[in-house]
ROSE-4610 file (N, C-alpha, C; in Angstrom, 1 decimal, always signed):
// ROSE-4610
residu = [X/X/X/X/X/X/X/X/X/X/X/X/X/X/X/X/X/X/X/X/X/X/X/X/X/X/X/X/X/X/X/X/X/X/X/X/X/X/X/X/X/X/X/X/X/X/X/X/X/X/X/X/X/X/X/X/X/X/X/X/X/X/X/X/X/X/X/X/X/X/X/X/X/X/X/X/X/X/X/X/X/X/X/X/X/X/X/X/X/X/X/X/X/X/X/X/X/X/X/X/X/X/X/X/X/X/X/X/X/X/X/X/X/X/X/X/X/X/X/X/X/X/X/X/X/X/X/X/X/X/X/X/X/X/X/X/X/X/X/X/X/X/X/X/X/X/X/X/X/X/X/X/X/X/X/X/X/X/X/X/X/X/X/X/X/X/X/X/X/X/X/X/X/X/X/X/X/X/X/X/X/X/X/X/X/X/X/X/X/X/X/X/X/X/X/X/X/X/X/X/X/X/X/X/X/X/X/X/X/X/X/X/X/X/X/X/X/X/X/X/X/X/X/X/X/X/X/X/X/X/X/X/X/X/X/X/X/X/X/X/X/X/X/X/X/X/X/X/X/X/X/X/X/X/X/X/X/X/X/X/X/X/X/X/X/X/X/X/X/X/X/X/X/X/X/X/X/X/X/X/X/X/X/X/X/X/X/X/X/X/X/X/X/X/X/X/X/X/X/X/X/X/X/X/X/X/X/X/X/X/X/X/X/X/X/X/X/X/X/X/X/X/X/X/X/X/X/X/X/X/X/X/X/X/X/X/X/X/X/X/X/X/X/X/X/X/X/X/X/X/X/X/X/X/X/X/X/X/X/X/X/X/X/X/X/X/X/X/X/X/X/X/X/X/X/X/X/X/X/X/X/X/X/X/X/X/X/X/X/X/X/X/X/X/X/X/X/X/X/X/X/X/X/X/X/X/X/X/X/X/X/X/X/X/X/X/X/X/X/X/X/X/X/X/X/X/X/X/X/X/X/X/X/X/X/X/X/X/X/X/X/X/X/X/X/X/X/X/X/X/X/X/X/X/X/X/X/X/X/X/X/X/X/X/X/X/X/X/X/X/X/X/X/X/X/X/X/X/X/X/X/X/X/X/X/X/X/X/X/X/X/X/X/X/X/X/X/X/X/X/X/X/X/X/X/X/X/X/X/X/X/X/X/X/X/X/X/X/X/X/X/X/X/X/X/X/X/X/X/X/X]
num = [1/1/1/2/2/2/3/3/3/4/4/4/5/5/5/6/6/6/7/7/7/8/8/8/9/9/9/10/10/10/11/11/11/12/12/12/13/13/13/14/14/14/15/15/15/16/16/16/17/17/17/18/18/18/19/19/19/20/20/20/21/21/21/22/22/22/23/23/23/24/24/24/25/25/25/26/26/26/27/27/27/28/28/28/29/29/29/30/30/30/31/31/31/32/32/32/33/33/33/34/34/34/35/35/35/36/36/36/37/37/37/38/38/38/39/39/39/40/40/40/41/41/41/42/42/42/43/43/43/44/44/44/45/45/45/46/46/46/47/47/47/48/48/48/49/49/49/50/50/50/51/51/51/52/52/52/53/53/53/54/54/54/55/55/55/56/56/56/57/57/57/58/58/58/59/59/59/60/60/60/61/61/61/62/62/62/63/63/63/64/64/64/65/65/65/66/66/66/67/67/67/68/68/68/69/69/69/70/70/70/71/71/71/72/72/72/73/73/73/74/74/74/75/75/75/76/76/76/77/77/77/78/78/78/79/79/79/80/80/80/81/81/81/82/82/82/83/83/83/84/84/84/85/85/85/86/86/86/87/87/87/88/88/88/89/89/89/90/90/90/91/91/91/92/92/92/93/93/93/94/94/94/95/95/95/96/96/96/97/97/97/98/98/98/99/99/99/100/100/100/101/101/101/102/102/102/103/103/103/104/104/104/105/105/105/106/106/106/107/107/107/108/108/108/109/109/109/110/110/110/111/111/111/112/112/112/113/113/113/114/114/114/115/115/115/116/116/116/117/117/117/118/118/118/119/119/119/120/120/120/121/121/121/122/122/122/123/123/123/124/124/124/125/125/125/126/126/126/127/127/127/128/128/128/129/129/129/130/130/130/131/131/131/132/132/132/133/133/133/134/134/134/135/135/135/136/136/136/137/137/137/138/138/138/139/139/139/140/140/140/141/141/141/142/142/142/143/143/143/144/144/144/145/145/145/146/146/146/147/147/147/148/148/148/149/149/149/150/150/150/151/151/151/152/152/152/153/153/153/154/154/154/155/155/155/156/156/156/157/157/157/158/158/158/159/159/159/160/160/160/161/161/161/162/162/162/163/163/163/164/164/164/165/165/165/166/166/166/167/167/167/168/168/168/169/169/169/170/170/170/171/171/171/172/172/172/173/173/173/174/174/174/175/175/175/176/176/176/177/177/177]
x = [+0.8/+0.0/+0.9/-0.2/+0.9/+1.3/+2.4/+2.8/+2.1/+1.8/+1.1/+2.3/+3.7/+4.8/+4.7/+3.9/+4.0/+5.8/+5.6/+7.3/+7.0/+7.5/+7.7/+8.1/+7.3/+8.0/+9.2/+9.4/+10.9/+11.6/+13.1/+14.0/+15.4/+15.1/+16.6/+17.4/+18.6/+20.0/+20.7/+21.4/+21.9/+22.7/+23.1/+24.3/+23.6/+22.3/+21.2/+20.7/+20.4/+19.9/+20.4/+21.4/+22.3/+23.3/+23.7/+24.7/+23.7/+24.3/+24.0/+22.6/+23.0/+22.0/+21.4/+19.9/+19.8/+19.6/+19.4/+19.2/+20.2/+20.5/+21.2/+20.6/+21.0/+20.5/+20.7/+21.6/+21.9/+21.1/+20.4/+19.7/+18.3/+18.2/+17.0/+17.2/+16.7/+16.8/+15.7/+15.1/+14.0/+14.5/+15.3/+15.9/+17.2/+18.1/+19.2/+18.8/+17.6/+17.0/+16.7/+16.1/+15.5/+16.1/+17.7/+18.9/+19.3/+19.4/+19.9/+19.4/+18.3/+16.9/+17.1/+17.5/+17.7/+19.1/+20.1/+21.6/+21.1/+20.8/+20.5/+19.6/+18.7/+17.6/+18.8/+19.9/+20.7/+21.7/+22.2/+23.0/+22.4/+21.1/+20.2/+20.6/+20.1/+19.8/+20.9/+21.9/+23.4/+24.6/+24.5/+25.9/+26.9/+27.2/+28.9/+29.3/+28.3/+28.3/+29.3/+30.0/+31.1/+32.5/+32.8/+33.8/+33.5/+32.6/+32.1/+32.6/+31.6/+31.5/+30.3/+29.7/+28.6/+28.7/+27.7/+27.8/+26.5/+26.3/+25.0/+25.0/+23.7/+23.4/+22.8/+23.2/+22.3/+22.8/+24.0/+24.8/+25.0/+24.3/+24.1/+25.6/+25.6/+26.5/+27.2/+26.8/+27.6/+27.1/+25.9/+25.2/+25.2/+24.4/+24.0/+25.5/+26.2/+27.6/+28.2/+28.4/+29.6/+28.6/+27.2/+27.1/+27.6/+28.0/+28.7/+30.5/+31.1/+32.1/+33.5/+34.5/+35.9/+35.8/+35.7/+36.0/+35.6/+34.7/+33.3/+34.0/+34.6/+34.7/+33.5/+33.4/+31.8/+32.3/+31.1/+31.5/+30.5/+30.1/+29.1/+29.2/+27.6/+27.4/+26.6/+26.9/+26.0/+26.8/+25.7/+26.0/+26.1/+25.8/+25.6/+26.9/+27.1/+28.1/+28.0/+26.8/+27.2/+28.1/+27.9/+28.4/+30.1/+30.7/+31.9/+32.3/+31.3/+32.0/+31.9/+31.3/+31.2/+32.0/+32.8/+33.8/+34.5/+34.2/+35.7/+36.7/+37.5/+38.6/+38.7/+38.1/+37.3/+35.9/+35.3/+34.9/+35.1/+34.8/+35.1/+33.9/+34.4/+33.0/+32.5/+32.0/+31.9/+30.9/+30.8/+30.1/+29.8/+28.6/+28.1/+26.4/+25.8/+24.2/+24.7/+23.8/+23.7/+22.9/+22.5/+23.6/+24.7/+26.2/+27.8/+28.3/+28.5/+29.5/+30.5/+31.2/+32.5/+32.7/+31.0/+30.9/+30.5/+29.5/+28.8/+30.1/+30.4/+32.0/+32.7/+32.7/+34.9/+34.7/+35.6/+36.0/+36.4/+36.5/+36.4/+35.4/+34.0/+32.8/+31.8/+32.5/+31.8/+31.3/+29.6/+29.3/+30.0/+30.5/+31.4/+30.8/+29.8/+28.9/+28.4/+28.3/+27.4/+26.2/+26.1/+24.7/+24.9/+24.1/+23.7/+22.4/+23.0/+21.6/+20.8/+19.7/+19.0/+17.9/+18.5/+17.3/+16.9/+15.3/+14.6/+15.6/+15.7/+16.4/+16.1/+15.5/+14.8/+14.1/+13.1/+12.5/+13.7/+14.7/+15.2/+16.0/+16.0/+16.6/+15.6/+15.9/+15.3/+15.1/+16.1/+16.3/+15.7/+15.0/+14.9/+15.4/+15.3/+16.0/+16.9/+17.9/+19.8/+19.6/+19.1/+19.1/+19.7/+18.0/+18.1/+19.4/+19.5/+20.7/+22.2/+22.2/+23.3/+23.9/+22.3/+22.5/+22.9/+22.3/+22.9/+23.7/+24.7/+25.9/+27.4/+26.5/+27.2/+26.7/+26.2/+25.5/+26.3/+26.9/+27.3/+26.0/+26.2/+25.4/+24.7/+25.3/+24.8/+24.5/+24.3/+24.5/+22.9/+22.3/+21.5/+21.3/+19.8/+20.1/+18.2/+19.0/+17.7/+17.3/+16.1/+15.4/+14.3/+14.1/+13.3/+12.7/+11.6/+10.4/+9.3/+9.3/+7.7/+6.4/+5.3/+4.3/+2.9/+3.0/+2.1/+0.8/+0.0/-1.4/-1.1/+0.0/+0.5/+0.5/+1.7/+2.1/+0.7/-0.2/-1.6/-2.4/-2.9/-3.1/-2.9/-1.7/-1.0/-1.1/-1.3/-0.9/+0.5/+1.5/+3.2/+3.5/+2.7/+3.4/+4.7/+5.5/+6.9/+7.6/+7.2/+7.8/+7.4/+6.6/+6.6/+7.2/+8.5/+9.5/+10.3/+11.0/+11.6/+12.7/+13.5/+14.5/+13.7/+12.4/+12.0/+11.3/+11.7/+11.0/+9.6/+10.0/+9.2/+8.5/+7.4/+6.6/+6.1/+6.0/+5.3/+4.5/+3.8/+2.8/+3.0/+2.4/+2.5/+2.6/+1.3/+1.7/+3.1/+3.5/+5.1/+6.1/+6.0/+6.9/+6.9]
y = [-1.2/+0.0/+1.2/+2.3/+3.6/+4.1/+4.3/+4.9/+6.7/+7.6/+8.9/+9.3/+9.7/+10.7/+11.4/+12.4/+13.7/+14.1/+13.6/+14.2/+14.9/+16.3/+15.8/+14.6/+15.1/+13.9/+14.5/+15.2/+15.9/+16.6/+16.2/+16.4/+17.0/+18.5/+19.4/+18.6/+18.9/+18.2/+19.3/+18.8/+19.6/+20.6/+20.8/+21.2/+23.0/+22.7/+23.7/+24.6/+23.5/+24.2/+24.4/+24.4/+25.1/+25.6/+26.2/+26.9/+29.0/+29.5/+31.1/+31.0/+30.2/+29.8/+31.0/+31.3/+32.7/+32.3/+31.0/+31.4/+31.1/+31.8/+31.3/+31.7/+30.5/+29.8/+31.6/+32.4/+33.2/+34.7/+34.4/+35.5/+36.3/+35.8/+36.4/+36.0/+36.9/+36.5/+35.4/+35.5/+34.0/+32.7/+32.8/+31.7/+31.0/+32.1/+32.2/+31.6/+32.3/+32.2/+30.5/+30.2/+28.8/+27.7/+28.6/+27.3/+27.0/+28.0/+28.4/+27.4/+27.2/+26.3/+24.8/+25.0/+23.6/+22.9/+23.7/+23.2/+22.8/+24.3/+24.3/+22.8/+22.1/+20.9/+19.8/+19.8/+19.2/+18.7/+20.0/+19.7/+19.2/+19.8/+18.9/+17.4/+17.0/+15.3/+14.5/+15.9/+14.8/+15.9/+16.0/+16.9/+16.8/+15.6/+15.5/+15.8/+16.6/+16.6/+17.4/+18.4/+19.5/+18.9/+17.7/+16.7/+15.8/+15.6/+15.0/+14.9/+14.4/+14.5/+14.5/+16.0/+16.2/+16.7/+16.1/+15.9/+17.2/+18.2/+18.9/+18.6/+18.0/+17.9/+18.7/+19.8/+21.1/+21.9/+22.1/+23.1/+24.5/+24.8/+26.1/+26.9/+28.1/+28.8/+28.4/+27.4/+26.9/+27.8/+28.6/+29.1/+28.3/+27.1/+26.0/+25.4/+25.2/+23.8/+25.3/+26.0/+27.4/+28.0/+27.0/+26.8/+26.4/+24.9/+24.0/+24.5/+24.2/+24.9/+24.1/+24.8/+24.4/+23.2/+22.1/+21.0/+20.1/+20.5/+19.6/+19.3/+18.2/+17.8/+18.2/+19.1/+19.4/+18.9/+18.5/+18.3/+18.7/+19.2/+20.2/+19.3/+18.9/+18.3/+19.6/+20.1/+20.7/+20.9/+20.9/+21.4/+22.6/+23.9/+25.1/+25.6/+26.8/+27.6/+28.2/+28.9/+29.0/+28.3/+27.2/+26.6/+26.8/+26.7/+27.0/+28.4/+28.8/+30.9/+31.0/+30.3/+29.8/+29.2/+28.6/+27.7/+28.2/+27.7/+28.1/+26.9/+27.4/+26.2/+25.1/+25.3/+24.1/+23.4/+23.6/+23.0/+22.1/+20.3/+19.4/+19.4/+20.1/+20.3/+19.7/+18.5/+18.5/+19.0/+19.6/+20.3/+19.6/+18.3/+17.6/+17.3/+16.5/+16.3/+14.7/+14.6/+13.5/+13.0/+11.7/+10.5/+10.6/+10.5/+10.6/+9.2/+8.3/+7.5/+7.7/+8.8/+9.4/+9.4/+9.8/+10.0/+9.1/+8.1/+7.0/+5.8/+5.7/+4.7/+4.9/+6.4/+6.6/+5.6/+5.5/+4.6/+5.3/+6.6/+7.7/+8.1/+8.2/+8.1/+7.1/+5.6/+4.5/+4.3/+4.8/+4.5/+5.3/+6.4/+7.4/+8.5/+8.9/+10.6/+10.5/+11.4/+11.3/+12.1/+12.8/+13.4/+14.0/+13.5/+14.2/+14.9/+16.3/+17.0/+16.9/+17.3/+17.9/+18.5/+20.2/+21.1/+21.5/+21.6/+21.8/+21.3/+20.0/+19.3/+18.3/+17.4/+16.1/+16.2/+17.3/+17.4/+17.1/+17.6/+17.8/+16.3/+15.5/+14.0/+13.1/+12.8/+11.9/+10.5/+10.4/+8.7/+8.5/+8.4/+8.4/+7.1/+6.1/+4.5/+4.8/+5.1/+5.1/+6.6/+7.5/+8.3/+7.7/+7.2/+6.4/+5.0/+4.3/+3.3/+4.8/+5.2/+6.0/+6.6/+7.3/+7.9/+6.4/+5.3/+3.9/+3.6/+3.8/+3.3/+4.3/+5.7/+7.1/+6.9/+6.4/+7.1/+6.0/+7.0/+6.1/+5.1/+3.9/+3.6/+4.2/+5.4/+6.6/+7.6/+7.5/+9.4/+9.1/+10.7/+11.1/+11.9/+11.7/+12.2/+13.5/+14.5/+15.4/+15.8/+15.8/+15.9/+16.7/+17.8/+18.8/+19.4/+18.5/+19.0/+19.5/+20.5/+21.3/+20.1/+20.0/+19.2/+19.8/+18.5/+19.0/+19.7/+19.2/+19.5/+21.4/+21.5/+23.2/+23.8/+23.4/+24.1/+24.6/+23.3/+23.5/+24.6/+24.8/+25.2/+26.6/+27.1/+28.3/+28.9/+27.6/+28.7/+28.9/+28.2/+28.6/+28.0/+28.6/+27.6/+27.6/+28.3/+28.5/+27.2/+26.5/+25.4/+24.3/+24.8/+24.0/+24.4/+24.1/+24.7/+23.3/+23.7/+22.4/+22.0/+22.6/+21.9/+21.0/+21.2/+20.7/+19.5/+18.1/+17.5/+16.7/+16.6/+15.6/+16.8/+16.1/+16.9/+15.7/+15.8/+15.1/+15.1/+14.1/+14.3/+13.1/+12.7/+12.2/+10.3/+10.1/+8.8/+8.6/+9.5/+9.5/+9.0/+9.8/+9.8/+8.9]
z = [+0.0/+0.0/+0.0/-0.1/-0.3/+0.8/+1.3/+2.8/+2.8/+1.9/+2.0/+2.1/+1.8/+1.5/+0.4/+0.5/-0.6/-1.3/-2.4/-3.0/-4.6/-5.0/-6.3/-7.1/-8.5/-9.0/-10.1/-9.7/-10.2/-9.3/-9.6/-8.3/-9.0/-8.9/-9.4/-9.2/-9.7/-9.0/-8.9/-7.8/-6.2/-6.7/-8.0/-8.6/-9.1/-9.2/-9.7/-8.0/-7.2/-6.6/-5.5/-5.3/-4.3/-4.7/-6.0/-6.2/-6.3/-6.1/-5.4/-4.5/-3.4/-2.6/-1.7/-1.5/-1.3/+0.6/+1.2/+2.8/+3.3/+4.8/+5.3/+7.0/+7.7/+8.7/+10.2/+9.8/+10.8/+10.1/+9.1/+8.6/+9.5/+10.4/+11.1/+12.5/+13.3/+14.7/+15.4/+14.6/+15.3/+14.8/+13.7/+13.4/+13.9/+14.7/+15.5/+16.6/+17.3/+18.5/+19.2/+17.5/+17.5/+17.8/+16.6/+16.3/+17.9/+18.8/+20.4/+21.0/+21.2/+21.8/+21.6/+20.1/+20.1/+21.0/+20.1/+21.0/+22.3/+22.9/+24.7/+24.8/+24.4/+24.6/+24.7/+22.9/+22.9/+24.5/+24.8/+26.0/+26.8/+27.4/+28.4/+28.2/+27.3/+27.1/+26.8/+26.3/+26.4/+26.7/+28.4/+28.4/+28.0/+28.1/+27.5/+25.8/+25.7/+24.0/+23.4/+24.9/+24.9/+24.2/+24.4/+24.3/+23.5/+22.5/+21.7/+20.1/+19.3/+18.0/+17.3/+16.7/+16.4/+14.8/+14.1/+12.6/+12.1/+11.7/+11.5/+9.5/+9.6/+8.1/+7.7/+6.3/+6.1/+7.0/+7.2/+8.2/+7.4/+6.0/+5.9/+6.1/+6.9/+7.2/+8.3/+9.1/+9.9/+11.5/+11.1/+12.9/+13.6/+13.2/+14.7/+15.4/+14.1/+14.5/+15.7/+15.2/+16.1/+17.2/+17.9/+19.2/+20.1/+19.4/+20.3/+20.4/+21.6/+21.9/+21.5/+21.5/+20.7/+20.7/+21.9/+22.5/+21.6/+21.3/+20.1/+19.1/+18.6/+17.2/+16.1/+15.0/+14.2/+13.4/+12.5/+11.1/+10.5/+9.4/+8.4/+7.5/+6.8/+5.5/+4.9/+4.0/+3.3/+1.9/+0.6/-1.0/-1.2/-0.7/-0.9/-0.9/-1.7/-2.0/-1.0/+0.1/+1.2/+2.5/+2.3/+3.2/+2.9/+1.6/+1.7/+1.9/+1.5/+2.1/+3.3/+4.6/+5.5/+6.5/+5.7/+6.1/+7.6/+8.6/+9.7/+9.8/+10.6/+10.9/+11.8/+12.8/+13.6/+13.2/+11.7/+11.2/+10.1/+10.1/+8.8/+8.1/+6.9/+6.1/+4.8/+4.7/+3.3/+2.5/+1.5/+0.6/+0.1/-0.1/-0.8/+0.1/-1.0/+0.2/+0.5/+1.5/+2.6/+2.0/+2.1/+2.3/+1.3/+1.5/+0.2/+1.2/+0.6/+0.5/+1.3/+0.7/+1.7/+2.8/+3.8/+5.1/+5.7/+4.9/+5.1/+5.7/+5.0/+5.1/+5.4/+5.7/+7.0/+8.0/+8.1/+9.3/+10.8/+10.0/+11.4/+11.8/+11.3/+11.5/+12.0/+12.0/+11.7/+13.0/+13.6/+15.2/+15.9/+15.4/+16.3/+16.5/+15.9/+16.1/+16.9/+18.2/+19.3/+19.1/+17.9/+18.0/+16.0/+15.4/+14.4/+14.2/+13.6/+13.5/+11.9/+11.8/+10.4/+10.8/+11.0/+11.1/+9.6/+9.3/+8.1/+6.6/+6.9/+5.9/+5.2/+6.2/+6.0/+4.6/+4.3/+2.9/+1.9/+1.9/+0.4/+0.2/+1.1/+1.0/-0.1/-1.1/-2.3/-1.9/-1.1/-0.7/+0.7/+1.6/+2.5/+3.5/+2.9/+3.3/+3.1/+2.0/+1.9/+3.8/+3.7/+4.4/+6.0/+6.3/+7.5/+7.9/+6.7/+6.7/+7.3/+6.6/+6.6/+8.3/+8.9/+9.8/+11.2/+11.3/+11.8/+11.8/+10.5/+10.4/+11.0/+11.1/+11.3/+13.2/+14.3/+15.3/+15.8/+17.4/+18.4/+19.2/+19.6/+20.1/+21.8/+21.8/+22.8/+22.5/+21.1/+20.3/+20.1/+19.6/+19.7/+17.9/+17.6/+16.3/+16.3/+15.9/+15.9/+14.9/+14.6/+13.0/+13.1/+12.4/+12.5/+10.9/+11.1/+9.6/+9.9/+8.7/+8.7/+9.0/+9.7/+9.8/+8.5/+7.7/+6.8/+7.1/+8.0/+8.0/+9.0/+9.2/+10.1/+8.2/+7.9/+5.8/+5.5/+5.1/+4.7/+5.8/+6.8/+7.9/+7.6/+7.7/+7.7/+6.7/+5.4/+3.7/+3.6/+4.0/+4.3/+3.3/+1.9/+0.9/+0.3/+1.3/+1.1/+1.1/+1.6/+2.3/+1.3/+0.1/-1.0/-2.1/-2.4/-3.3/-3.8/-4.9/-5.6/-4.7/-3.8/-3.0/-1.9/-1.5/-0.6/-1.7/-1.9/-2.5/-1.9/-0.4/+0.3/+1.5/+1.9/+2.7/+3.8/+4.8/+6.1/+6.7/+6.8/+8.0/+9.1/+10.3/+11.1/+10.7/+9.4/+8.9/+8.3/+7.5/+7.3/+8.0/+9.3/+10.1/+10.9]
């Protein structure tokens, strides 16, 4: 039967739609505010995350990762030409979309991330199985992984048809998820 995941059925490639990418994650203060909230929840539920290794997928300009403090091993997945004008130096960044092979398979990664994030990311993932396999093979067996999508029946609700654009291929609702 049909699982109900709303997706286009066309899907730019990544090369189109993230090169002169117009958002970035530190552009408004409620979105700064947000990214804050989250971290802070983060440390709650896993203090030691200061000494850690945290992976942010869709790391944009790199706001959320340069919460967490020097100690933190980060690492940034994101395709955008922002993300490399972004670049700092206590950040490992690769500029490609999630799920890549590259990251999937280090062996420096393998069950070693103690917390991966994907704030308002999850939509633009094509594959959502390679997705999920990927983040399993990537998560300490104590790490923590946080995922944050628009709720379809709120999109509809609101009229936020922003949140229906070609990078966002997939949309969610609660059967989804």
């Amino acid at each position: 039967g049909a699982c109900g995941l709303i997706m286009n059925s066309v899907i730019l490639p990544p090369a189109v739609l993230y090169m002169n990418y117009g958002y970035e994650s530190s552009g408004s203060a409620t979105m700064m505010a947000h990214l804050s909230s989250i971290f802070n929840k983060i440390r709650e539920i896993k203090p030691t995350i200061e000494n850690e290794m945290v992976m942010d997928l869709g790391s944009n300009n790199n706001y959320f990762l340069n919460q967490f403090p020097k100690t933190t091993k980060k690492i940034g997945v994101d395709p955008s030409d922002i993300a490399i004008n972004s670049k700092q130096g206590d950040i490992i960044l690769y500029n490609t979309c999630f799920p890549n092979d590259e990251i999937t398979y280090n062996e420096n990664y393998s069950h070693k991330i103690d917390c991966i994030t994907g704030i308002a990311m999850l939509y633009a993932v094509p594959n959502l199985s390679k997705f999920v396999d990927s983040i399993y093979s990537l998560l300490s067996f104590e790490g923590i992984g946080v995922f944050e999508v628009a709720y379809l029946p709120d999109v509809l609700d609101d009229l936020n048809l922003s949140e229906r654009c070609f990078e966002h291929p997939s949309l969610f609702s609660l059967a989804t998820i």
